[in-house]
C-alpha positions in Angstrom: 97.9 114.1 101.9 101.7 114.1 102.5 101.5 112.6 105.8 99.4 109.6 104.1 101.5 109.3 101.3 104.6 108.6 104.1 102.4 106.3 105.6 101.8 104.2 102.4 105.7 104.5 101.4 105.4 106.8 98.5 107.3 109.6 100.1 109.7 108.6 102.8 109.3 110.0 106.4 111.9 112.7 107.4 111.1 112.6 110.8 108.7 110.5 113.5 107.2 106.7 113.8 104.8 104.9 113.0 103.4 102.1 114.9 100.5 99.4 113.6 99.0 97.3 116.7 101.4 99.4 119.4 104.7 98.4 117.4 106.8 100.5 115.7 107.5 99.8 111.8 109.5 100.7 108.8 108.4 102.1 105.9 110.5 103.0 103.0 108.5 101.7 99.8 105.1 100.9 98.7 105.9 97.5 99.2 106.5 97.9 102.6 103.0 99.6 103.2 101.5 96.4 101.8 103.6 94.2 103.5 101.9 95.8 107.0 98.4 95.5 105.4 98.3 99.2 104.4 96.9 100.4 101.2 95.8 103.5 99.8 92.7 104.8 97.8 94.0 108.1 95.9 92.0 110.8 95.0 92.8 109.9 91.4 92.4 106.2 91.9 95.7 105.3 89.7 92.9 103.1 87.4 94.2 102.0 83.7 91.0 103.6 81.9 91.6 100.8 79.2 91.3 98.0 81.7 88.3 96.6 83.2 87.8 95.7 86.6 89.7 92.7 86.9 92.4 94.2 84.7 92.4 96.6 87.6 92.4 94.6 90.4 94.9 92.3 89.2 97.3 95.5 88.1 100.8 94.5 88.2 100.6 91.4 90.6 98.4 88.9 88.0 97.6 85.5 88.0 99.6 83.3 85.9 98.0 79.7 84.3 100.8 76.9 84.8 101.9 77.9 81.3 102.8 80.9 82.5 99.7 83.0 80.6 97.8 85.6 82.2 94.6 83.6 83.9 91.9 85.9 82.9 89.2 83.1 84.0 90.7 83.1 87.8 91.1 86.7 88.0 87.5 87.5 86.7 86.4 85.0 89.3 88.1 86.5 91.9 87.4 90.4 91.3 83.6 89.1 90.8 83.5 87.8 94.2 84.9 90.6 96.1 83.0 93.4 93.9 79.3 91.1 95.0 80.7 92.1 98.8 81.4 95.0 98.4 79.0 96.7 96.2 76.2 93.7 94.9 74.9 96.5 92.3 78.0 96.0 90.3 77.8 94.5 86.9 80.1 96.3 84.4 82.7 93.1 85.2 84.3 93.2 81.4 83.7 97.2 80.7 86.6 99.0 80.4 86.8 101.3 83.6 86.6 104.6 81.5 83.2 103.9 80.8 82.5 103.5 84.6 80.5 106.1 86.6 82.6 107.8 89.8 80.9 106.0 92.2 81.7 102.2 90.5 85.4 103.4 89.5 85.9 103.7 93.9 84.0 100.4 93.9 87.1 98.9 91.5 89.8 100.6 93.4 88.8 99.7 97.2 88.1 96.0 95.5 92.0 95.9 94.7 92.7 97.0 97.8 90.8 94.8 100.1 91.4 91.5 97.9 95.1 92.0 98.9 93.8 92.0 102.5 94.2 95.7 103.3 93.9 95.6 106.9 94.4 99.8 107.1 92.8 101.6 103.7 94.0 105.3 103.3 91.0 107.0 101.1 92.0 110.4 99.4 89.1 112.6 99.2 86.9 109.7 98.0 84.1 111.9 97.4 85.7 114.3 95.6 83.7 115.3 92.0 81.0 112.3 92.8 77.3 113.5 92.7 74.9 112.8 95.4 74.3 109.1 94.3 77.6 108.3 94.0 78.5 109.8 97.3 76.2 107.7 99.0 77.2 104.7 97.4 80.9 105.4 98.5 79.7 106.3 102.1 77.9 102.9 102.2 81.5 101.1 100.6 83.2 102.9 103.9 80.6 101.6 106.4 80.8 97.9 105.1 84.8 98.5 105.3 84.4 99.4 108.6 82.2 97.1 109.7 84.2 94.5 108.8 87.1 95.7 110.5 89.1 97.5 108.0 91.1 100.8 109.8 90.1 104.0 107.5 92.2 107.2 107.0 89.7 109.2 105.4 90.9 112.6 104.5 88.4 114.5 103.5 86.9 118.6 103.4 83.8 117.9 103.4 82.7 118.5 107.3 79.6 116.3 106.3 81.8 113.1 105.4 84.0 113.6 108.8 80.6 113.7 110.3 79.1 111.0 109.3 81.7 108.6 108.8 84.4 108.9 111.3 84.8 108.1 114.8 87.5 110.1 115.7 89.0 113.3 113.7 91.9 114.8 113.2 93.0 118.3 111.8 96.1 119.5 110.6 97.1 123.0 109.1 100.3 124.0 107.6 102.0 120.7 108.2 101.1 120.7 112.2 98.7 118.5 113.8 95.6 121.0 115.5 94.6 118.0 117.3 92.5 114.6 117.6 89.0 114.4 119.3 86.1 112.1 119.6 83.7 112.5 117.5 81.1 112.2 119.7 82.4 114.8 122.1 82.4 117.7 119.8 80.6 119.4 117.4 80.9 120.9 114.2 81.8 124.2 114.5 84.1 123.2 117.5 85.7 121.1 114.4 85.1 124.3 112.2 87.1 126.2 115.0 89.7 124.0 114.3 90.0 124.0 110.9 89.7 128.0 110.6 90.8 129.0 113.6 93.5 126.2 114.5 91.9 126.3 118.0 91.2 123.1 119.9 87.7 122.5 121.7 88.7 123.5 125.1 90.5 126.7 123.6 87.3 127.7 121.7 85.1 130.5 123.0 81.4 131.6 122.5 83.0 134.4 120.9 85.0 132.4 118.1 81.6 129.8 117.4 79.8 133.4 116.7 82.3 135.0 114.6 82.2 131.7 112.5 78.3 131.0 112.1 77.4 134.8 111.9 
């Protein structure tokens, strides 16, 4: 989580690069993330309970009438339009987010994001607390997302999610990178290994995939 949070500019890189595309960037500040296309799902969401969905979406960067009032009518269009993409079961449009179940409050927070044109989405353990309904409903949001060309960080525990959702994974522990495989070349207690172990693939004996599954 701290190495996403330095890639979305909430806590500044002491050390290292990052590159989008091949090239190398700066970022200092949230606004910088966005300014690269990168936005960030947290495990909390950062919703405003009281506000409803386009409340949400529009948080801090509303539209304005010519007046200068807020344009509820244009932002309600607008959040309508990319909620029916993203999840056509939503209705809840003018219910205030509390009231939301887990599964629809991701819905709202992924729709800010991706109006905004997110071209990289960081999601913080987006299944976190959600039951099994929920959990598929998000897993369907991440596979629209990435069919549609949208770059996913997912950090997640749940071997299941990497599994099923990921092409390629990456495990840390205690701050260092274990490694980066295909997801297709391994399997999951080679990823297990990893985890527990801190072992890479081609490091990883009979011996240690026993001692794990026994």
């Amino acid at each position: 989580s701290t190495l996403m949070h330095a890639l979305a500019g909430a806590h500044p890189a002491d050390s290292g690069d990052i590159l989008i595309n091949g090239q190398p960037v700066t970022i200092h500040n949230p606004r910088d993330a966005r300014t690269h296309g990168v936005e960030v799902i947290y495990q909390k969401l950062a919703l405003a309970d009281n506000l409803d969905a386009a409340g949400n979406v529009f948080l801090g960067r509303e539209l304005r009438t010519k007046t200068g009032s807020l344009d509820d009518e244009a932002m309600a269009s607008a959040t309508q339009k990319v909620l029916a993409r993203l999840n056509p079961r939503f209705k809840n449009l003018k219910t205030a987010v509390r009231s939301l179940s887990g599964g629809q409050r991701q819905s709202v927070a992924i729709a800010r994001a991706v109006h905004f044109n997110a071209r990289i989405l960081i999601m913080d353990e987006p299944t976190a607390a959600l039951g099994p309904a929920e959990t598929a409903q998000v897993r369907e949001l991440i596979t629209q997302l990435k069919a549609e060309g949208i770059g996913i960080f997912l950090i997640s525990h749940d071997i299941h999610d990497v599994f099923d959702l990921s092409d390629r994974i990456s495990v840390m522990a205690q701050g260092q990178l274990v490694g980066t495989v295909d997801k297709n070349a391994v399997t999951k207690d080679e990823v297990l290994a990893m985890i527990i172990l801190g072992k890479r693939p081609e490091d990883t004996t009979p011996a240690d995939i026993a001692e794990l599954t026994s």
